[in-house]
Structures are given as C-alpha cells and as structure tokens.
Biopython code that builds the backbone (N, CA, C, O; Angstrom):
import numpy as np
from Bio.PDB.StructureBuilder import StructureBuilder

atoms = [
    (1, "UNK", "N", (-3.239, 3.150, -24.886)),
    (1, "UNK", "CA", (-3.819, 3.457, -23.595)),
    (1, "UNK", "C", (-2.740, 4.055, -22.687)),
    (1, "UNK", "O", (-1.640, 3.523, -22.542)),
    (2, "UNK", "N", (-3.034, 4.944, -22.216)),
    (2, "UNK", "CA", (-2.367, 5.751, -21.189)),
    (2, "UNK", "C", (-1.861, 5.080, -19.589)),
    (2, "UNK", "O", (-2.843, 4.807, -18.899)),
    (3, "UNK", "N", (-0.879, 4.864, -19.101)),
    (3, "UNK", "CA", (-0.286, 3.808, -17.910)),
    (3, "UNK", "C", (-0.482, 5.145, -16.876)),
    (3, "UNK", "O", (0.140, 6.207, -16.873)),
    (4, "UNK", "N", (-1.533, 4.704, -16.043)),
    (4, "UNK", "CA", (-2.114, 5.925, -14.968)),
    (4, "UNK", "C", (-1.281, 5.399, -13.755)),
    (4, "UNK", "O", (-0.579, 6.270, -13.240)),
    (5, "UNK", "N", (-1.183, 3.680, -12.976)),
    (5, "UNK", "CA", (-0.801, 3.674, -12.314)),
    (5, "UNK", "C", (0.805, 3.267, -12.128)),
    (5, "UNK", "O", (1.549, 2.939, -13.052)),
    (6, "UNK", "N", (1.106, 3.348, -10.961)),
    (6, "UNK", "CA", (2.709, 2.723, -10.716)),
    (6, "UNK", "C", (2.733, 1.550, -9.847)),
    (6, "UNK", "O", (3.788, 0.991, -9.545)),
    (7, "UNK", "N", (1.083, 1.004, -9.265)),
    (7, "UNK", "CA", (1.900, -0.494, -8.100)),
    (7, "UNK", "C", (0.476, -1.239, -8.746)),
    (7, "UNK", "O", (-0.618, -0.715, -8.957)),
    (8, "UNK", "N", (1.032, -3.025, -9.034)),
    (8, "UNK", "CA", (-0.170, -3.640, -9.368)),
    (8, "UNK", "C", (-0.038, -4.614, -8.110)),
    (8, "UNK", "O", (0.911, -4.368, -7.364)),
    (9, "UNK", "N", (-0.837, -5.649, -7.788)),
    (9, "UNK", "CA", (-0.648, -7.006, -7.040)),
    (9, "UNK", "C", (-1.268, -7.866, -7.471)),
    (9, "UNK", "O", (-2.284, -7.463, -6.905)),
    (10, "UNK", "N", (-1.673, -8.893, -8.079)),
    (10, "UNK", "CA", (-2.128, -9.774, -8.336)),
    (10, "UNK", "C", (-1.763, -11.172, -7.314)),
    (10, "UNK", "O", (-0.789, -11.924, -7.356)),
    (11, "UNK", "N", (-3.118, -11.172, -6.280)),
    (11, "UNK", "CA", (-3.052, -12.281, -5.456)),
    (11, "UNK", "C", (-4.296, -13.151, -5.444)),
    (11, "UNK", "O", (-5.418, -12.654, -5.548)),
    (12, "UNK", "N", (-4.056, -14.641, -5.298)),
    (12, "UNK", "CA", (-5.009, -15.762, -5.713)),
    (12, "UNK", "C", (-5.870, -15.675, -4.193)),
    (12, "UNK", "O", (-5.451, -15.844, -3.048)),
    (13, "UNK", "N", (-7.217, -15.346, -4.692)),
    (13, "UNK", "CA", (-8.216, -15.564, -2.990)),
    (13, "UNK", "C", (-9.399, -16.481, -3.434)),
    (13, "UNK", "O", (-10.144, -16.299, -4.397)),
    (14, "UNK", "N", (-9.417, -17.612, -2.436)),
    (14, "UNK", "CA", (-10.491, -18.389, -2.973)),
    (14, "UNK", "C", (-10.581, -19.014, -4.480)),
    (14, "UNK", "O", (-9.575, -19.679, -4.725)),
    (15, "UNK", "N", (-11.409, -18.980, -5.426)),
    (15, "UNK", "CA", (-11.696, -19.374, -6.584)),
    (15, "UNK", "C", (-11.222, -18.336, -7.472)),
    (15, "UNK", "O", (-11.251, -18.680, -8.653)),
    (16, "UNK", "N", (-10.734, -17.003, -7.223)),
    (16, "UNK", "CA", (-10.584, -16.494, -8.201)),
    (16, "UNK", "C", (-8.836, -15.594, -7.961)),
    (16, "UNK", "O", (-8.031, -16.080, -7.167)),
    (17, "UNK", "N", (-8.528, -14.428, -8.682)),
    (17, "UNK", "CA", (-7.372, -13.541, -8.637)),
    (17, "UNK", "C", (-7.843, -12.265, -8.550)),
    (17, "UNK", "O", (-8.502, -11.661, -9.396)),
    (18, "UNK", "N", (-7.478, -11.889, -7.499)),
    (18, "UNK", "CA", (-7.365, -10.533, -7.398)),
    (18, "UNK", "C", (-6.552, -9.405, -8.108)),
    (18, "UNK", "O", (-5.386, -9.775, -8.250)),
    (19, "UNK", "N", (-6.818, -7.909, -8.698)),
    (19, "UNK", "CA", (-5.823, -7.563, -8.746)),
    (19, "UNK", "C", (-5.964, -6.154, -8.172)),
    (19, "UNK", "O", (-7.090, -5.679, -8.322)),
    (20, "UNK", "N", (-5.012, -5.327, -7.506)),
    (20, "UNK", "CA", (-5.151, -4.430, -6.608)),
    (20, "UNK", "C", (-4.155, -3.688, -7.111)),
    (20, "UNK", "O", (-2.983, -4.061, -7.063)),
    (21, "UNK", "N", (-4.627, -2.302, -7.766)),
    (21, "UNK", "CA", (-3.627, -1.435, -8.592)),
    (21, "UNK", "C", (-3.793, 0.111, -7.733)),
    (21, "UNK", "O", (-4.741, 0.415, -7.010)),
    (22, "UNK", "N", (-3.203, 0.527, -7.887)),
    (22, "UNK", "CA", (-2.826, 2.426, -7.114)),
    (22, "UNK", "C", (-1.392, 3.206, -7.285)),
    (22, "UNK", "O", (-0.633, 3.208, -8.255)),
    (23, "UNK", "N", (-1.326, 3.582, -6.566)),
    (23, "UNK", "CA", (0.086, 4.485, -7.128)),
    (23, "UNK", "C", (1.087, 4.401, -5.562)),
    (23, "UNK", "O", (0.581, 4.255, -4.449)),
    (24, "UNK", "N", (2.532, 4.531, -5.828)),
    (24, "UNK", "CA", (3.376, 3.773, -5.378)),
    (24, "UNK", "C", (4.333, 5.181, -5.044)),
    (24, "UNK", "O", (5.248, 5.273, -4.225)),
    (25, "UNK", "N", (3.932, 5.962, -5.730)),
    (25, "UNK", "CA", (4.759, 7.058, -5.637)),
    (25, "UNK", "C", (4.389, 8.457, -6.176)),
    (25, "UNK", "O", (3.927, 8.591, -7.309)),
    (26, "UNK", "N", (4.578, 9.376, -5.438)),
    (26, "UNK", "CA", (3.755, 11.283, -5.802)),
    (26, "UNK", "C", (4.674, 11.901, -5.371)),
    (26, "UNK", "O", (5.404, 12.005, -4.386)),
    (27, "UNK", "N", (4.365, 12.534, -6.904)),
    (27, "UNK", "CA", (5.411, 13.979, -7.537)),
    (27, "UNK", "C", (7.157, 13.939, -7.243)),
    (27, "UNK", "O", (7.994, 14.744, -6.835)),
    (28, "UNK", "N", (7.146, 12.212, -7.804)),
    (28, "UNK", "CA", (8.855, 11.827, -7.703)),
    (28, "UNK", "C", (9.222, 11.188, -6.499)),
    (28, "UNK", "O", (10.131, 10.363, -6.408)),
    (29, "UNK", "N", (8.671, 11.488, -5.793)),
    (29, "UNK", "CA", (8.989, 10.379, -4.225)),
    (29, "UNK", "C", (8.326, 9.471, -4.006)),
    (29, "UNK", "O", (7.189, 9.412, -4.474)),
    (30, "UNK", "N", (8.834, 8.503, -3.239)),
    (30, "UNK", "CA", (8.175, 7.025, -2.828)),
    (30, "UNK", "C", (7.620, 6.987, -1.967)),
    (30, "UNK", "O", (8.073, 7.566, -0.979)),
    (31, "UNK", "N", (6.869, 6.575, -1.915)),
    (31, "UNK", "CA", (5.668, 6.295, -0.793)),
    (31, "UNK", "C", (6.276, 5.305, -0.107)),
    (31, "UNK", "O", (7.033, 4.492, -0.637)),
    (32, "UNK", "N", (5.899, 5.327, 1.417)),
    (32, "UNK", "CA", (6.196, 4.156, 2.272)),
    (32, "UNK", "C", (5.181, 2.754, 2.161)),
    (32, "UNK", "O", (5.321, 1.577, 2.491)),
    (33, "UNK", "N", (4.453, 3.285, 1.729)),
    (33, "UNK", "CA", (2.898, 2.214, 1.225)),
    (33, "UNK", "C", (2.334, 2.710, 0.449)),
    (33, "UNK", "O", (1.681, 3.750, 0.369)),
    (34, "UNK", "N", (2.630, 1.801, -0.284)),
    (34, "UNK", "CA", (1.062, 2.106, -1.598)),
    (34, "UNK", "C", (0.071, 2.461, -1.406)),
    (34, "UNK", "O", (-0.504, 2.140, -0.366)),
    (35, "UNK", "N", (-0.602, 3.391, -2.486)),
    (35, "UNK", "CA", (-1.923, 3.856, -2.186)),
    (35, "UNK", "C", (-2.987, 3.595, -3.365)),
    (35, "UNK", "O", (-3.131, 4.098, -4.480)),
    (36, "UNK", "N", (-3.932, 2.214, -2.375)),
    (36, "UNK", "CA", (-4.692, 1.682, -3.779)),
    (36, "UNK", "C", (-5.693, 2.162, -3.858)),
    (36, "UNK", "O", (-6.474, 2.486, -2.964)),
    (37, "UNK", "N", (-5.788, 2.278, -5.211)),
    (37, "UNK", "CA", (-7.200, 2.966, -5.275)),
    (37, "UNK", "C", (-8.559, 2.278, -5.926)),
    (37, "UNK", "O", (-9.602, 2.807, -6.310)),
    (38, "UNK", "N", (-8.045, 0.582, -5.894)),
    (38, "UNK", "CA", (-9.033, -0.270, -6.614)),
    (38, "UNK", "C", (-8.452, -1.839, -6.925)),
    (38, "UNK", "O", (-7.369, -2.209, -7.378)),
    (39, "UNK", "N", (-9.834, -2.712, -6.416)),
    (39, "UNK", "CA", (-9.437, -3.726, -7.089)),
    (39, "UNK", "C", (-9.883, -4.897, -7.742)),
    (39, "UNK", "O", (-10.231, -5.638, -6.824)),
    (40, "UNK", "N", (-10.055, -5.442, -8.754)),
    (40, "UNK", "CA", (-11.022, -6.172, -9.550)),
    (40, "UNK", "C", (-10.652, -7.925, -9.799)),
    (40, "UNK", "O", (-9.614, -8.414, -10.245)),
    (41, "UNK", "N", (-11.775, -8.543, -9.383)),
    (41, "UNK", "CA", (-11.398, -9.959, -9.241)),
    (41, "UNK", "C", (-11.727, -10.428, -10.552)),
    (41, "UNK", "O", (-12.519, -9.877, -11.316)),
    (42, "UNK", "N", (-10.779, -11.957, -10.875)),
    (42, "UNK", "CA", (-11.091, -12.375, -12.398)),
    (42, "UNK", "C", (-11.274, -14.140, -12.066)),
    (42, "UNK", "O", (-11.004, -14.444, -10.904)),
    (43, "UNK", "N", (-11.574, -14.944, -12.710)),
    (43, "UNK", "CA", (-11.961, -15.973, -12.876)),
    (43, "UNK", "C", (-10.534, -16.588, -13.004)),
    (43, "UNK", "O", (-10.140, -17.397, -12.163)),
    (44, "UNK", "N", (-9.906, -16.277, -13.858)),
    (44, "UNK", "CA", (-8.580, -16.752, -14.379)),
    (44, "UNK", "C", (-7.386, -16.046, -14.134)),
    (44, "UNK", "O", (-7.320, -14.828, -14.296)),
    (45, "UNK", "N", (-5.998, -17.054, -13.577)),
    (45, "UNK", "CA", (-4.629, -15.768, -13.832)),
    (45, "UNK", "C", (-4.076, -15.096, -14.846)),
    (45, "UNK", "O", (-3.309, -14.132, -14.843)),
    (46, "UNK", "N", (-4.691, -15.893, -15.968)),
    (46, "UNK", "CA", (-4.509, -15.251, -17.701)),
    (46, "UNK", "C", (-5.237, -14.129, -17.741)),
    (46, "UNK", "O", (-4.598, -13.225, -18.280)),
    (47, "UNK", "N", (-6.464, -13.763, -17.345)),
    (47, "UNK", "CA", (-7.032, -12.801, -17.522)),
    (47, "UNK", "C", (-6.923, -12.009, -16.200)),
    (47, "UNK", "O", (-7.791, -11.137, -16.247)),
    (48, "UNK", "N", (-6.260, -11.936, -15.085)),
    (48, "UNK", "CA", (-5.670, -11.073, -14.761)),
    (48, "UNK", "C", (-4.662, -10.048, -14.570)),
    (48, "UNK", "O", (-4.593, -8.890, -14.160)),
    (49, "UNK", "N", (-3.707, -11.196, -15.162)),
    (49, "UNK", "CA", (-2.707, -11.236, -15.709)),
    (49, "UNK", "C", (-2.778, -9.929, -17.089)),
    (49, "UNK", "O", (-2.405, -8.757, -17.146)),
    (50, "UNK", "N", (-3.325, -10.687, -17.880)),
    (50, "UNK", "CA", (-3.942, -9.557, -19.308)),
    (50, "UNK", "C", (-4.208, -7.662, -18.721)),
    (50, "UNK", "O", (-3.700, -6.562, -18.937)),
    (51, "UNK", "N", (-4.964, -8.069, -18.162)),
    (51, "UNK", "CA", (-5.897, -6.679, -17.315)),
    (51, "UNK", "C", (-4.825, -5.467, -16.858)),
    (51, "UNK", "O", (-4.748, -4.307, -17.263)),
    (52, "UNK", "N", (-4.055, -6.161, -15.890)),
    (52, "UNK", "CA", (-2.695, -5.658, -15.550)),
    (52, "UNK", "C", (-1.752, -5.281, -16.509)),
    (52, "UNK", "O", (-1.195, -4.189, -16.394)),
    (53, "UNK", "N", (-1.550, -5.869, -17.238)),
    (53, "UNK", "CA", (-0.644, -5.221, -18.176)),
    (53, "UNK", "C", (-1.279, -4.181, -18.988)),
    (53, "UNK", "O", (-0.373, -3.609, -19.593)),
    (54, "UNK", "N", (-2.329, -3.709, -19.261)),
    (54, "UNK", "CA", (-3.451, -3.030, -20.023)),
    (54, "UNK", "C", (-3.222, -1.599, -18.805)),
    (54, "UNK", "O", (-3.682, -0.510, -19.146)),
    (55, "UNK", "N", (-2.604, -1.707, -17.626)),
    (55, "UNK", "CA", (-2.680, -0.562, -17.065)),
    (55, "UNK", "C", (-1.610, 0.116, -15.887)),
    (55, "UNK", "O", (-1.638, 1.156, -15.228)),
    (56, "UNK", "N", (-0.794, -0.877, -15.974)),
    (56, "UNK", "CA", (0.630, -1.175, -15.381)),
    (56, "UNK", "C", (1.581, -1.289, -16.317)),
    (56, "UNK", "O", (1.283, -1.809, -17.392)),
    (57, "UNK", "N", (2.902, -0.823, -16.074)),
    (57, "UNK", "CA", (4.076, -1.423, -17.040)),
    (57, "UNK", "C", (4.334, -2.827, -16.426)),
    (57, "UNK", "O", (4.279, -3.101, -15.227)),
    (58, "UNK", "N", (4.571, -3.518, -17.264)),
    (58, "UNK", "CA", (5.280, -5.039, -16.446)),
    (58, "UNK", "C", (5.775, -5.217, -15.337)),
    (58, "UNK", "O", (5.322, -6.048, -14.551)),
    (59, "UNK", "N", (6.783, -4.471, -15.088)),
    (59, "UNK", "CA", (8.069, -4.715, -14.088)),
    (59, "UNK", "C", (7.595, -4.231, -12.817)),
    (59, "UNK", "O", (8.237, -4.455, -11.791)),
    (60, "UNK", "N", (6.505, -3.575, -12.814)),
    (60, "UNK", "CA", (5.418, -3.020, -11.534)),
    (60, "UNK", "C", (4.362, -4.087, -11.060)),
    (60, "UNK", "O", (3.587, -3.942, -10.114)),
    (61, "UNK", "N", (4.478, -5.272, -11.950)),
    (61, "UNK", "CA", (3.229, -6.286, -11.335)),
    (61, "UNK", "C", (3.926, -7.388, -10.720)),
    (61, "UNK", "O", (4.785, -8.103, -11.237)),
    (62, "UNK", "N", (3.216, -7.464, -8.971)),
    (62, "UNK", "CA", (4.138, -8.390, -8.782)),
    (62, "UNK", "C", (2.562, -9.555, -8.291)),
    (62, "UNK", "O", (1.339, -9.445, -8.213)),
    (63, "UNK", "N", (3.463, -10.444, -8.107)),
    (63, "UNK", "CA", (2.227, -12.097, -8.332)),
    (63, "UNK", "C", (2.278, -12.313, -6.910)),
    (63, "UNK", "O", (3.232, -11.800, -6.324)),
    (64, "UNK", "N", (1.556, -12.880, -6.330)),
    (64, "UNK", "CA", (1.987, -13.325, -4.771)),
    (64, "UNK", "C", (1.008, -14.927, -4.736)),
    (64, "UNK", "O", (-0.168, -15.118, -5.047)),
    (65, "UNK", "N", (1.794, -15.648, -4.356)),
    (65, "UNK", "CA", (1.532, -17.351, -4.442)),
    (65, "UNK", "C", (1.071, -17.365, -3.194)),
    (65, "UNK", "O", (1.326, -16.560, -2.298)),
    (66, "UNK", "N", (0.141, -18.637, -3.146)),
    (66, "UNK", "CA", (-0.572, -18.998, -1.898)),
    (66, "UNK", "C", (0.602, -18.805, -1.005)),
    (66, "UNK", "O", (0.496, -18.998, 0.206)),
]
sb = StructureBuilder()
sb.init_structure("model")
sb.init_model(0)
sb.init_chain("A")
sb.init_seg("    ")
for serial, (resi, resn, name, xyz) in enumerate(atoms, 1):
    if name == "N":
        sb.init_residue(resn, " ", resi, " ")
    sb.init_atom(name, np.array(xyz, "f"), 0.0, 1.0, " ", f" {name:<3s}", serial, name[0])
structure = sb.get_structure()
C-alpha cells in the first residue's frame, strides 16, 4: 500500500480513539499546521493503532493521553 500521508494523531475521546491523518508538509516545505483531511474513530487503541500504520510511516504517529 502506498503511504499518501505525512501527519497522523491518534487521540482517546469518550469511549473510543480517534485518528486524524493529513499532510504536514507541500512540495518539500513544512507547514505551520497540519492539514487534515480526515478522521476515523475505532472502538479500540489496537485497532487504531493498526489503521495508522496501514497509512502513515511510524515515526509520524503521535498518541496524545488524556
């Protein structure tokens, strides 16, 4: 599978995990803020966790604790 984006977040709301993926940076430069373009809630942090890596490189997902 092809890695489309460059910024993930995975944050816990309520009963479930969020994860909020977009791009972080265009045509070599950094963005001052991310620009998301989507984000899909999961039941579990394993399976958000999973999801994210399926479309992010690792070192781009960051976790954010209550």
């Amino acid at each position: 599978m092809k890695i489309k984006y460059d910024y993930c977040k995975i944050a816990p709301h309520q009963d479930k995990y969020i994860v909020e993926y977009g791009h972080s940076s265009y045509k070599g430069s950094t963005l001052p803020s991310p620009i998301k373009v989507a984000d899909r809630a999961f039941s579990t942090e394993k399976k958000a966790v999973r999801f994210a890596k399926k479309i992010v490189p690792v070192e781009y997902i960051e976790k954010v604790k209550k």
